[in-house]
C-alpha positions as CSV (number, residue, x, y, z in Angstrom):
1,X,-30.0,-230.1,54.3
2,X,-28.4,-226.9,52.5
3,X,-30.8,-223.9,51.6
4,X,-31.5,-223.1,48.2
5,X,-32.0,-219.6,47.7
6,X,-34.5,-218.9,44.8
7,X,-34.4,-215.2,43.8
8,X,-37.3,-214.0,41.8
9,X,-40.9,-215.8,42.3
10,X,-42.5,-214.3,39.0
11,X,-44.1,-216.6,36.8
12,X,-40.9,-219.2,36.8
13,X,-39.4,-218.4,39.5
14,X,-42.7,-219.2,41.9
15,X,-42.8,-223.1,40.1
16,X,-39.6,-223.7,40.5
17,X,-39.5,-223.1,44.7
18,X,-42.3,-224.8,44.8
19,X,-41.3,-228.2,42.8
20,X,-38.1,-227.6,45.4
21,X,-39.9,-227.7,48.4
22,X,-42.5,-230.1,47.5
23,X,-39.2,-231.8,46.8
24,X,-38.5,-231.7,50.5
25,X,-35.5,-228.9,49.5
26,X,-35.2,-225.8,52.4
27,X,-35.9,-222.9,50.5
28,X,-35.7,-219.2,51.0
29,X,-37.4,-217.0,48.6
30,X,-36.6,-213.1,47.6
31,X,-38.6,-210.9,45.2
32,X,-38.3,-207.3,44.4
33,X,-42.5,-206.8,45.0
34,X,-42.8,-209.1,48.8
35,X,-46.0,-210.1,47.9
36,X,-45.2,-212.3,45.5
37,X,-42.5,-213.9,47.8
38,X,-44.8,-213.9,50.5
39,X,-47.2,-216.3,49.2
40,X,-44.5,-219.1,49.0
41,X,-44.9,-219.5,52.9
42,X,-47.6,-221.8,52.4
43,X,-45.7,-224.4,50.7
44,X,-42.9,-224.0,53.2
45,X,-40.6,-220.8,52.0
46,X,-39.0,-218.7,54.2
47,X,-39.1,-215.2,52.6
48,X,-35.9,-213.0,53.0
49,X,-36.1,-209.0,53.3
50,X,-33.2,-208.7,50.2
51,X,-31.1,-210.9,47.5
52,X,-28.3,-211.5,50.1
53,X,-30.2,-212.4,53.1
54,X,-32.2,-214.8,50.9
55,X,-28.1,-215.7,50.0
56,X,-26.8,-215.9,53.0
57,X,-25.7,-219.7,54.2
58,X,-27.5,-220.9,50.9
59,X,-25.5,-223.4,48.5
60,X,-27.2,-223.0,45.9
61,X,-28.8,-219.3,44.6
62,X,-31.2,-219.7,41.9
63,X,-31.7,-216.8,40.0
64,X,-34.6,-216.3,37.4
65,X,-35.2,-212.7,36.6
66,X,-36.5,-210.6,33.8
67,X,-32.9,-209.3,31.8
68,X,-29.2,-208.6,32.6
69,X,-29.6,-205.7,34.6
70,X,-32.1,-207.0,37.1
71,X,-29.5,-209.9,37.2
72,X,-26.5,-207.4,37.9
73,X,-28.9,-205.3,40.4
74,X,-29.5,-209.1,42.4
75,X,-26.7,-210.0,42.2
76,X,-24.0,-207.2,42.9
77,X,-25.9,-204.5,43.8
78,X,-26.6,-203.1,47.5
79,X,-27.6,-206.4,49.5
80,X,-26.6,-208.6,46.4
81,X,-26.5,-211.8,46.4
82,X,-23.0,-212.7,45.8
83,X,-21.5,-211.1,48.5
84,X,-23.0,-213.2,51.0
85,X,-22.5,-216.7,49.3
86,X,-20.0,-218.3,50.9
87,X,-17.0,-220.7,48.6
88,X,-18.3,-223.9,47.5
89,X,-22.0,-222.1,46.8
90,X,-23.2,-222.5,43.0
91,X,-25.6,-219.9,41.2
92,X,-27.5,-221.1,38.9
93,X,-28.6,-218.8,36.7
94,X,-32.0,-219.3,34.7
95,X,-33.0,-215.8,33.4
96,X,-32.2,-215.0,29.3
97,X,-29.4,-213.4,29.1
98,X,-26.2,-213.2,26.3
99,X,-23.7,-215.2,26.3
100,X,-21.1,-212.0,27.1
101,X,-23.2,-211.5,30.0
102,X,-23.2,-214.6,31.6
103,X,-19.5,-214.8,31.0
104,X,-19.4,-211.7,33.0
105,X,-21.6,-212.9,35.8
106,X,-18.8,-216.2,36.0
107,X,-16.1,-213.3,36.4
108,X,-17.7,-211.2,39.0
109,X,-18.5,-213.9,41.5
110,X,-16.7,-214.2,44.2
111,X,-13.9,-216.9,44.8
112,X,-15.2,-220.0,44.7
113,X,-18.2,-219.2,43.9
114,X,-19.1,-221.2,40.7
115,X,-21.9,-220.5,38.1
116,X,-23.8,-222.8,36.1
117,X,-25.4,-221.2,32.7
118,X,-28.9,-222.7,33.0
119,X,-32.1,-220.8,31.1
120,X,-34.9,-223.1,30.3
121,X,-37.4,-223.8,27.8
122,X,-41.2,-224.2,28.6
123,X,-43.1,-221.9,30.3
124,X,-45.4,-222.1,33.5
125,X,-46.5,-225.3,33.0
126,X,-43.6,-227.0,32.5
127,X,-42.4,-225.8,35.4
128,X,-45.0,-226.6,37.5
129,X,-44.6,-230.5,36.5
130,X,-40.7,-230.9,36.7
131,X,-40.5,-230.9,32.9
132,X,-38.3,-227.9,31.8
133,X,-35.5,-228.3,29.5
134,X,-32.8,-227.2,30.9
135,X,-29.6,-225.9,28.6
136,X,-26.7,-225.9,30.7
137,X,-24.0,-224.2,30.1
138,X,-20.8,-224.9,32.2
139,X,-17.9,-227.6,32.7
140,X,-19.2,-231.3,32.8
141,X,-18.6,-231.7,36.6
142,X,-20.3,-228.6,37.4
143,X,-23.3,-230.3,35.4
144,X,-22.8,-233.3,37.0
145,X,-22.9,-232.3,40.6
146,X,-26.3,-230.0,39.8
147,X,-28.2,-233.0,37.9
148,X,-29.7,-234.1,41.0
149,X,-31.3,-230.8,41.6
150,X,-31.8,-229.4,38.3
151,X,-33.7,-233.2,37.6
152,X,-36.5,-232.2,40.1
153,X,-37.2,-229.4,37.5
154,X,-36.5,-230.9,34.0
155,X,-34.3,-232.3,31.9
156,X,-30.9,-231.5,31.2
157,X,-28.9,-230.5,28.1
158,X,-25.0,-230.1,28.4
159,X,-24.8,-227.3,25.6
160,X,-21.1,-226.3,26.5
161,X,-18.9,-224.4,28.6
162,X,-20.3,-220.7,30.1
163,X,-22.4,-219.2,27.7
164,X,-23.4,-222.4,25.4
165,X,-27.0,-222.2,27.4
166,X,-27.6,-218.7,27.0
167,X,-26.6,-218.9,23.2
168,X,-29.2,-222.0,23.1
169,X,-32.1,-220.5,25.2
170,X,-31.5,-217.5,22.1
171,X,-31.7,-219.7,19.2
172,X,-34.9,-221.8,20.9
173,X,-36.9,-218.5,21.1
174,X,-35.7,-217.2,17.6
175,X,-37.4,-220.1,16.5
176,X,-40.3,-219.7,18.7
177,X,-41.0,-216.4,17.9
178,X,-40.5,-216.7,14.3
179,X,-42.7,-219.3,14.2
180,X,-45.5,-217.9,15.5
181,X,-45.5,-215.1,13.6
182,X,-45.4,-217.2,10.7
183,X,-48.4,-218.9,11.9
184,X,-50.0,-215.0,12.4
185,X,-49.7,-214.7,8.5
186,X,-51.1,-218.0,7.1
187,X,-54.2,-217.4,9.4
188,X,-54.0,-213.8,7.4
189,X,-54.0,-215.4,4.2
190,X,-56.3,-217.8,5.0
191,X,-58.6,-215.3,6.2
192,X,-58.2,-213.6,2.9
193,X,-58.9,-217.2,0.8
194,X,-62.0,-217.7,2.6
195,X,-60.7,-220.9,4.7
196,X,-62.2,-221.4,7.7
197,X,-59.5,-221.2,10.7
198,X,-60.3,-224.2,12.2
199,X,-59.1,-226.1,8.9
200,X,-56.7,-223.5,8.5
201,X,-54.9,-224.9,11.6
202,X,-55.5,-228.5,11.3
203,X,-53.8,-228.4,8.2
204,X,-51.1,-226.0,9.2
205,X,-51.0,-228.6,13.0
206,X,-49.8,-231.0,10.5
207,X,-46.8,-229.4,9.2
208,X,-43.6,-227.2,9.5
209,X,-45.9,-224.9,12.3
210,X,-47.2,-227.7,14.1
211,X,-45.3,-226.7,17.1
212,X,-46.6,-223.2,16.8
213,X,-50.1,-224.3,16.4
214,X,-50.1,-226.3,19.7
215,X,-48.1,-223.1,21.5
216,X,-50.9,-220.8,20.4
217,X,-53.3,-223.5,21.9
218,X,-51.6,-223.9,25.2
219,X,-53.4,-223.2,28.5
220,X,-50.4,-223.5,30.7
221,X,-48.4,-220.8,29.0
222,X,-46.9,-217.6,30.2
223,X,-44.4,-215.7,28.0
224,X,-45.0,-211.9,28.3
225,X,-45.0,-210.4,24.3
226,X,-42.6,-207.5,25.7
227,X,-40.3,-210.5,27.2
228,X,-40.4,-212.3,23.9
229,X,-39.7,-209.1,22.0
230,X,-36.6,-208.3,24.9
231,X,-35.2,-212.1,23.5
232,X,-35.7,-211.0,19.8
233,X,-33.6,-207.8,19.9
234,X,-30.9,-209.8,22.1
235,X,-30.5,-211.9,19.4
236,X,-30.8,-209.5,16.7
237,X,-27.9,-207.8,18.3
238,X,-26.0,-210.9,18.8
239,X,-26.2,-212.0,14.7
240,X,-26.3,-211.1,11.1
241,X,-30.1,-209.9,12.0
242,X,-32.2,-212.2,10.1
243,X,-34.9,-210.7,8.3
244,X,-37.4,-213.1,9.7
245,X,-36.6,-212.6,13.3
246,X,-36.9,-208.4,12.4
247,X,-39.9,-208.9,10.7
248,X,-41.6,-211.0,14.1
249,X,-40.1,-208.2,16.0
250,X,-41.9,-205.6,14.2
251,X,-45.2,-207.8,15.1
252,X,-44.4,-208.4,18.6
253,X,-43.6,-204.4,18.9
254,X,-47.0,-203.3,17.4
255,X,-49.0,-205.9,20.1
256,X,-51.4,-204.0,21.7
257,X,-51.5,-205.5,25.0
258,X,-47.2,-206.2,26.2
259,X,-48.0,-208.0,28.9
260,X,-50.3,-210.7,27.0
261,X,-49.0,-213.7,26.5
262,X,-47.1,-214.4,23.2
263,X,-50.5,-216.4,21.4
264,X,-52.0,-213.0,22.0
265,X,-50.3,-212.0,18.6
266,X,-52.9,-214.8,16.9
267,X,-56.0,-214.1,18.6
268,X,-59.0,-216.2,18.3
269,X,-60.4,-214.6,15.3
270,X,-58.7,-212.5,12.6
């Protein structure tokens, strides 16, 4: 049975080895703080010292990291990753990234070394239960031969060739974000009408922000407001910045607490 090499155990990246191994997958696990890694080994993960150890003899590298530039540091930096996976090895890369950048990460790999554009949408608990969606980007084949794997952890979308997922992960939390900003000001204005917020958001759980209203509601959710704010500016400097995505920015920047998670910015009372 190949190794799959899972680099960064954060709040995705720890779900996703373990679905794998409870899967019956070999799995070696690298993390830039050990002791996040470390815990792993009692579901099975052998923890490696550095990105290409945790590479090394694997077939498939899965990285989920915070941004481009951890990816780039993981991946071709000193003990990187890509240098010690050998032709015929596939990274799949899950972190949010631009679609520039994950072309670049397709042209920096070695030969025959292929890539499949992968982020995800859903957060902890999704990945806990196998039930991420998964927007691949790559060609069909390479989709093909990862849908076994990449099934264990969700399903799959084929949204195009290298860069289609990261474009679609981008456009999923644009309307993520915006929307739960929106929901932030029509608890305001309720607030300011007198209307209770409990009806406030059974009405507003019946329309256009029902999806925000369950988000907010979520136990199972861990999407860091700094993170979500990271996504925002990506795509703000990807488009025709849209006031409404500048405007949730603004909110997600003024958040007291960064490392909350994104239904921090419509706390419990207001």
């Amino acid at each position: 049975m190949e190794i799959i090499a899972v680099l960064g155990t954060g709040h995705m990246g720890a779900p996703i080895a373990r679905r794998l191994l409870a899967g019956g997958h070999r799995v070696r696990v690298w993390n830039r703080s050990p002791a996040r890694a470390g815990k792993l080994t009692t579901n099975g993960a052998t923890v490696a010292a550095t990105p290409g150890a945790a590479a090394d003899g694997a077939g498939v590298a899965i990285v989920m990291l915070t941004d481009a530039r951890a990816v780039e540091a993981v991946l071709f930096g000193p003990d990187g990753a890509a240098a010690a996976l050998r032709p015929g090895a596939v990274v799949v890369q899950m972190s949010t990234v631009g679609p520039d950048e994950i072309r670049a990460v397709a042209d920096r790999l070695p030969a025959g070394v292929s890539l499949l554009d992968a982020p995800v949408g859903g957060s902890v608990d999704a990945a806990e239960t196998g039930t991420l969606r998964i927007f691949a980007g790559g060609s069909a084949d390479a989709v093909a031969n990862a849908a076994p794997l990449l099934r264990q952890l969700g399903s799959i979308r084929h949204c195009g060739p290298i860069g289609a997922g990261a474009a679609v992960k981008l456009v999923a939390n644009t309307g993520l974000v915006t929307a739960v900003a929106g929901l932030h000001d029509a608890l305001a204005v309720a607030a300011a009408l007198g209307v209770d917020r409990q009806s406030a958001l059974e009405i507003l759980g019946g329309g256009p922000l029902a999806g925000a209203v369950k988000r907010v509601g979520a136990s199972g959710s861990s999407f860091a407001v700094a993170l979500a704010a990271k996504d925002a500016r990506l795509a703000l400097r990807l488009s025709t910045s849209p006031p409404m995505l500048k405007a949730a920015l603004d909110l997600m920047q003024a958040a007291p607490d960064q490392d909350a998670d994104l239904s921090s910015l419509v706390p419990p009372t207001s």
